[in-house]
N, C-alpha and C positions, 0 to 999 in steps of 0.2 A: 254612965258614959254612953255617947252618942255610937249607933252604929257604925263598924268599919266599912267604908268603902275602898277597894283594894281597884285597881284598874289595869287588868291586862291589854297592854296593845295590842288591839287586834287588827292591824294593817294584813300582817300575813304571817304564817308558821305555826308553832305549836300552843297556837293559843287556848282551847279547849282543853288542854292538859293541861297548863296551866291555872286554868279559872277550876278547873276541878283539886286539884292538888293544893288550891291557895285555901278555897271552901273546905277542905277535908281538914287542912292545919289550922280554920279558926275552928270549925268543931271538936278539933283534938283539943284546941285550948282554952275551950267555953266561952270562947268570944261572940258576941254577934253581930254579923255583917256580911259582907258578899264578895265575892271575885267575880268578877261582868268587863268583856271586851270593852276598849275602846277606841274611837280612830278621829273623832274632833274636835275641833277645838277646844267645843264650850261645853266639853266634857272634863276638861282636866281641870278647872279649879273645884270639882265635887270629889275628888279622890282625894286619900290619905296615903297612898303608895300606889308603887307603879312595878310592873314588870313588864320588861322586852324579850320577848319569848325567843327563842333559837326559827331559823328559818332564813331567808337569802339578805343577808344583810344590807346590801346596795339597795335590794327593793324597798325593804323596810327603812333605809333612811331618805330614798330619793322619796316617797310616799309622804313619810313623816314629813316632810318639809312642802311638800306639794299642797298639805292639806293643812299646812298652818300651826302645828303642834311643837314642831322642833322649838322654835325660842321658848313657849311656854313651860313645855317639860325642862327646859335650862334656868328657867326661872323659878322654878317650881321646887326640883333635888337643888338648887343653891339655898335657897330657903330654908334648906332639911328636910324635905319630905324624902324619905325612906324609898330606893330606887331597886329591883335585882334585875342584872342581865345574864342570861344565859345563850352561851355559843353565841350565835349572831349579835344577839342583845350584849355581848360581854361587845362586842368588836364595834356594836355603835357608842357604847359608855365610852371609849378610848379615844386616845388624842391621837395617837398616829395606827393609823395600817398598811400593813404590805402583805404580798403576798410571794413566794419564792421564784414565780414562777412570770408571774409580770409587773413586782415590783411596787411602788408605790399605786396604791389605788384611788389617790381623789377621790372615793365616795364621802357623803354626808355622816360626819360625827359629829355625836355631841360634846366632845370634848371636854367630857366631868372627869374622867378619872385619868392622871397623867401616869399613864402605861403604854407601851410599842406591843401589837398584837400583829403575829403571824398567819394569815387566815390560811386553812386545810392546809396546818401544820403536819395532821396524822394521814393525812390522803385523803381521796373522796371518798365518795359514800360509800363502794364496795370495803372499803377500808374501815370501816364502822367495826367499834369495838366495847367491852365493858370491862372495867378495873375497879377492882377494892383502892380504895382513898383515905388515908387518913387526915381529918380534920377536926381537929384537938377541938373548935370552936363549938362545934354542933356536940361533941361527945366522944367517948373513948371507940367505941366500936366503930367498925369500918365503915366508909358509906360505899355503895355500889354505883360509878359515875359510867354514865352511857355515854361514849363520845360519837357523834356523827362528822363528819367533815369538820371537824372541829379544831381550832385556834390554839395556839399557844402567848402566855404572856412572856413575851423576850426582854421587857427591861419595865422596871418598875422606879419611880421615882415620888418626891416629895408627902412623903407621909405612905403611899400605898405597900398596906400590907400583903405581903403572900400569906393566904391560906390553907393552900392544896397543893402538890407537885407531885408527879407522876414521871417516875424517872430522871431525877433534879430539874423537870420542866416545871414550869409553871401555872397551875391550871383553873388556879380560884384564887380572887383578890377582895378585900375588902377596905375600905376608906371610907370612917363615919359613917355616914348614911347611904352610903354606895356596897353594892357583892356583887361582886361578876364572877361569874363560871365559864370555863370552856365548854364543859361537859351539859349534858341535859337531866337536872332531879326533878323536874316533872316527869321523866318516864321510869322512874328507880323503883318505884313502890314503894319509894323512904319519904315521909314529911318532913324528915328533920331542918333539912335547908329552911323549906317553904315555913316550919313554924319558927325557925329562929328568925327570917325577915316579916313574918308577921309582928312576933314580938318587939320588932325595930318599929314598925307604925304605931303598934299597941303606944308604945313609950313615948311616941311623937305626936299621937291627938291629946296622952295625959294633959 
């Protein structure tokens, strides 16, 4: 089997925790391959999966489309390539966003996963916190989800599964070849996430 090429967007946010966390769960699962930023164009048809790291999500998607990537990554997870968004990255996977505070946001989505996301649902960033999670998906044991300024999912529709809730909120969805997180498991110290969507690419270069 051909090396994994795993491609974290690297426009802006936590992308270095991510290309570490992604590298650590192909080495938990003997795989060989790499997780390496990306930001253009004629980078995305060489990736096998793709992660949107947490970080300001307007910038990440006004960028993303500034630099030519937006339709391709649409063209790209339609196809099935294996996608994870976390916090920000959850909020560009979405079809609609708002925020409580000024409402509908007009930023750039990619509009893969038909779910309504409430951006800095839990308050800013003094408001950063950490919770045990259960997510029967990854395994029995808890997972530790670090939320920063981070999103809730308010309505979910056609096929999207909820994964995770934190207070009957909604905080981790899954759909086929799509996982979006509220929360950030590049910073948990847990690869579980990072090796079950690896495993989702594994199964999609077979």
């Amino acid at each position: 089997m051909k090396q994994l090429q795993i491609g974290i967007l690297g426009i802006q946010g936590d992308v270095e925790e991510n290309v570490s966390a992604t590298n650590l769960a192909l080495n938990e699962l003997g795989f060989k391959g790499r997780a390496f930023p990306i930001k253009y164009a004629n980078e995305i048809a060489g990736i096998d999966g793709l992660i949107i790291p947490g970080g300001e999500s307007t910038v990440i998607g006004t960028l993303a489309k500034l630099s030519g990537v937006t339709q391709l990554l649409k063209d790209r997870i339609g196809d099935g390539m294996p996608v994870m968004g976390t916090c920000a990255g959850l909020i560009i996977l979405a079809k609609r966003a708002y925020d409580r505070v000024v409402g509908e946001t007009k930023q750039q989505l990619l509009n893969i996963l038909d779910i309504t996301v409430e951006r800095n649902a839990f308050g800013r960033q003094s408001d950063s916190f950490e919770a045990e999670l259960e997510i029967p998906l990854i395994g029995n044991e808890s997972f530790n989800g670090v939320f920063i300024r981070s999103p809730v999912i308010t309505e979910v529709k056609n096929g999207v599964d909820p994964i995770a809730t934190l207070n009957s909120k909604i905080v981790a969805v899954k759909h086929g070849n799509v996982i979006g997180t509220s929360f950030h498991p590049e910073l948990s110290n847990d690869t579980r996430l990072h090796k079950y969507f690896t495993q989702l690419v594994i199964d999609y270069v077979k």
